[in-house]
N, C-alpha and C positions, 0 to 999 in steps of 0.2 A: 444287879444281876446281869450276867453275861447272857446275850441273845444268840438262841441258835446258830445264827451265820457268823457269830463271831466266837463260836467252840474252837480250840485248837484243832489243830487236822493231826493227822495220822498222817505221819511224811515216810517216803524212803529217799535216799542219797543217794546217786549210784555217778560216781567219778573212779579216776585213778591217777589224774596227773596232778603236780601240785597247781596249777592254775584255777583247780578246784578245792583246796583245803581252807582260804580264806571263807567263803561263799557256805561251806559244812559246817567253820567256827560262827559264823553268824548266824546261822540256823540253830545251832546249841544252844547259842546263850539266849533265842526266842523263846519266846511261849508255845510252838508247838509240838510236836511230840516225834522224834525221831524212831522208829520204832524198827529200821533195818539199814545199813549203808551197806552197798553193794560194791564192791571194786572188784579190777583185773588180780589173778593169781600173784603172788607172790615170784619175784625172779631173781636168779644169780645175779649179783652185782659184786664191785668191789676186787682187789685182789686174788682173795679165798675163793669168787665166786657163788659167798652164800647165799640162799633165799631171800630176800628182803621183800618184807610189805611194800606194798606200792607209797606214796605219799598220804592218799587219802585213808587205807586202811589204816597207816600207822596213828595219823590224828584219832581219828576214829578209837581207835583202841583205846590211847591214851584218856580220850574222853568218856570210857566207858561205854561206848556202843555197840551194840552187836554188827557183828561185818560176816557177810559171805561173800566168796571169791570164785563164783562159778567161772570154770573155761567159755564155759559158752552161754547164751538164754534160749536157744533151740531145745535143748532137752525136754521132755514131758514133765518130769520131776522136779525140775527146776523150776519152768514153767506153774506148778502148780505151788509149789510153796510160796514161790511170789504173791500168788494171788489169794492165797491164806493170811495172808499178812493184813489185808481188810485196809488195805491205804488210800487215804483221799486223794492223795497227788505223789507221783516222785517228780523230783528234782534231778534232773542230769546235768552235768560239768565236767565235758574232758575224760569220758568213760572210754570210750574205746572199741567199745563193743556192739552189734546193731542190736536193736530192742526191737523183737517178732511182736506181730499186731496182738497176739495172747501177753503180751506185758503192755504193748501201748493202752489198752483197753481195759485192765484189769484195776486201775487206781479206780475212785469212784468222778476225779474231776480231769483225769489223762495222765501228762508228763510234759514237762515243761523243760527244756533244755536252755541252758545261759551258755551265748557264743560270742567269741571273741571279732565280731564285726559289726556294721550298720549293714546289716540284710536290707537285701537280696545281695548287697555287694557280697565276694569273699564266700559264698557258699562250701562247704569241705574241711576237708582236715587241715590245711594249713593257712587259717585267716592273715595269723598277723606276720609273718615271713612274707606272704605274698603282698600284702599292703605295703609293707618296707621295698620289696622289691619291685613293686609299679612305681615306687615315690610318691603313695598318696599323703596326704597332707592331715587328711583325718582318720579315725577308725574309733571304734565304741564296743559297747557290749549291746546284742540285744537278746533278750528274754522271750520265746514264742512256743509257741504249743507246737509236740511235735506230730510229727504225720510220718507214715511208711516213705513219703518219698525223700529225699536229702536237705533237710534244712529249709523246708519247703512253707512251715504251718504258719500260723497266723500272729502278729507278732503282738506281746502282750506289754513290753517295755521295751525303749531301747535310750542311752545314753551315748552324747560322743563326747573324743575328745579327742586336740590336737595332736601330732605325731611331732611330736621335739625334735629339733635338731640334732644328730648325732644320737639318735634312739637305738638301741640296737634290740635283737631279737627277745632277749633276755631283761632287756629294763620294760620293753613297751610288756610285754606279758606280766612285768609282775606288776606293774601300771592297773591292767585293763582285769586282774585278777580280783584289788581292791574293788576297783570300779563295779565288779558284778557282784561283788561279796556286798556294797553299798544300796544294790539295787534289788536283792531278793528276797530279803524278808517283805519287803513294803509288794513285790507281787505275790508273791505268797496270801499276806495277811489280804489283796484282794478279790484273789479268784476264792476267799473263806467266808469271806465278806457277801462275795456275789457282785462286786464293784467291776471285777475286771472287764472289759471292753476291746476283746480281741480284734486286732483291724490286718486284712490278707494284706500280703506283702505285694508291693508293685512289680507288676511285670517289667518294666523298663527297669535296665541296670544291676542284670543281673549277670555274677562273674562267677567262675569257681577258681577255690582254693586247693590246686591239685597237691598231694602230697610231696613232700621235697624228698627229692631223691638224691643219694649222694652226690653224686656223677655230677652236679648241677654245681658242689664247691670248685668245679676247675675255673681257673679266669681265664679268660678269652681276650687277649690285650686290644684285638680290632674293636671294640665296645667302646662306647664313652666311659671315662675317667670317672661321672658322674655315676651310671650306673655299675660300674664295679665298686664303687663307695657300697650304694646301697646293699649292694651280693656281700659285699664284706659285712656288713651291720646285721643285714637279716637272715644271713646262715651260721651265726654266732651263737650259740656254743657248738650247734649240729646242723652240718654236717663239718663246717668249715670249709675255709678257699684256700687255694693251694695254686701251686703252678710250676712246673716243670723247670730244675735250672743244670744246665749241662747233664750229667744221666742218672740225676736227683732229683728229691721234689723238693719245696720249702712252702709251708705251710703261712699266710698272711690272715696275721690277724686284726688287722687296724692300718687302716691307709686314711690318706685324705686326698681328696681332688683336687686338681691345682688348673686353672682356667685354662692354658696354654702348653702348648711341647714346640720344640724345637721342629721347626719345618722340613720335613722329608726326611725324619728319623722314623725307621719303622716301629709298628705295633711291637709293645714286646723289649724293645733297648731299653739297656739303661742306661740314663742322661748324666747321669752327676756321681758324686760320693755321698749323695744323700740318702741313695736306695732310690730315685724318681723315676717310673717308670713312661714310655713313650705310651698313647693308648691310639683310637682310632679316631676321638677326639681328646683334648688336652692330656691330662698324664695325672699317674696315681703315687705321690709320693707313700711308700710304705712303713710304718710307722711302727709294726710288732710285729716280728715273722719268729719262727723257730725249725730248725730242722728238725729230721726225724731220728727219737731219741732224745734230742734234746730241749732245754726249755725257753718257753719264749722269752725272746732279747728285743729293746730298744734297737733301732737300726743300726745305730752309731755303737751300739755294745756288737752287735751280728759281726758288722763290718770289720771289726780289731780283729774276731777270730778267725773271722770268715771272709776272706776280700772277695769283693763282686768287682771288677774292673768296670769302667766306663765303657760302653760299645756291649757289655755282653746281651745275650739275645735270650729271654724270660720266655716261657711257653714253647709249646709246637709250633711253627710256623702256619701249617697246614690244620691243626684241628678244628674240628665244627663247634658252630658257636654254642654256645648255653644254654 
């Protein structure tokens, strides 16, 4: 006989990006009971421009779940069907949307949100871009109860794991996707249980994860070599880097760092027939660029169509850094 604390719950879902579609499939195929997934509306995408479900809606569908798509959870209406729904906990993953204290409070055990960092570090919308672009060495998922304030509650799991070399934005996220997808049933199955052990997150070491804004893919060749690796890895796929070449752009998409440049070549030159460019420390050989319009080439394919001469000068001289 199954003991009370260990009944299925009454779960909602509420994501929309696919970093949370793993984490919804493991919930499915659990023993508890999905009984609403919540996702962001439906948007043009594509060519056509048509509607398209989000990621999470679409699984969702596919799996037979019910899904609404409210614009907003400030509404009365909305606000109140939620709370008809008789849920013991929601799960959030990559929604989108702020959850008013009339949702936080409405499950019967909170909301629990899975974030792409080891809290307090990485606070915000953009965890793992910004872990890439500090060069930290690790990052994780952690599992915490949420609060009104930003990624603030008290943290119920969390996992890490190494940041690979050559990780970029797009491999570490479907990485750390697994990874939470690995870790939620088993918190689930203990705040059902009455096992779980919330422990407040440390005040020491806490960063935020500001939103990546386009403007931020320009390269800035006065930067280390080193760090415009990283800006290349972890603005991959969006927003991408770019950089100015005579009164065009050329979009880079894969560089490697090279320990040294030539002494008293400026920021910005290029050094060789390789595509190498000069930085503020060493220099960033460019390994995938594509111009606009066209698709991305090997350097050595760019350079047949496209000659860059030795000496030419990459970027604004004058623009502000990154």
């Amino acid at each position: 006989m199954v003991r009370a604390s260990e009944q299925a719950l009454r779960l909602v879902f509420m994501g929309t990006a696919a970093f949370a579609v793993p984490s919804l499939l493991a919930l499915a195929a659990g023993r508890h009971a999905l009984v609403a997934v919540y996702s962001q509306p439906a948007r043009p995408a594509g060519r056509g421009l048509a509607a398209r479900p989000s990621p999470v809606a679409h699984a969702a569908l596919r799996l037979g779940l019910p899904v609404r798509c409210p614009a907003s959870l400030r509404d009365p209406d909305t606000q109140a069907a939620f709370a008809a729904l008789n849920a013991d906990l929601a799960v959030v993953a990559a929604y989108g949307l702020i959850l008013p204290c009339s949702i936080l409070d409405a499950p019967r055990l909170g909301c629990i949100n899975l974030h792409a960092s080891l809290l307090p570090r990485w606070r915000g919308a953009a965890p793992i871009q910004r872990a890439l672009l500090a060069g930290d060495r690790e990052t994780g998922v952690t599992i915490f109860q949420i609060e009104p304030s930003l990624d603030t509650g008290p943290i119920l799991a969390s996992r890490s794991i190494p940041i690979a070399l050559g990780s970029t934005a797009t491999s570490l996220h479907d990485e750390l996707a697994e990874v939470a997808a690995g870790m939620v049933v088993a918190a689930v199955d203990d705040l059902a249980a009455g096992r779980a052990r919330p422990v407040p997150q440390p005040e020491a070491g806490v960063t935020y994860a500001a939103k990546i804004e386009k403007a931020e893919g320009r390269l800035d060749w006065r930067r280390p070599a080193v760090a415009l690796e990283r800006q290349l890895r972890a603005l991959h796929p969006w927003p991408g880097c770019w950089t100015e070449i005579g009164d065009g752009t050329l979009r880079v998409l894969a560089g490697r760092a090279l320990p040294d440049r030539v002494p008293g070549r400026p920021p910005g030159e290029v050094l060789d027939e390789r595509l190498t460019v000069a930085c503020g420390e060493g220099c960033l050989e460019l390994t995938l660029v594509q111009r606009p319009g066209g698709r991305p080439l090997p350097a050595d394919a760019f350079l047949r169509g496209f000659p860059v001469p030795v000496g030419t000068r990459l970027g604004r001289p004058c623009h502000a850094t990154s």
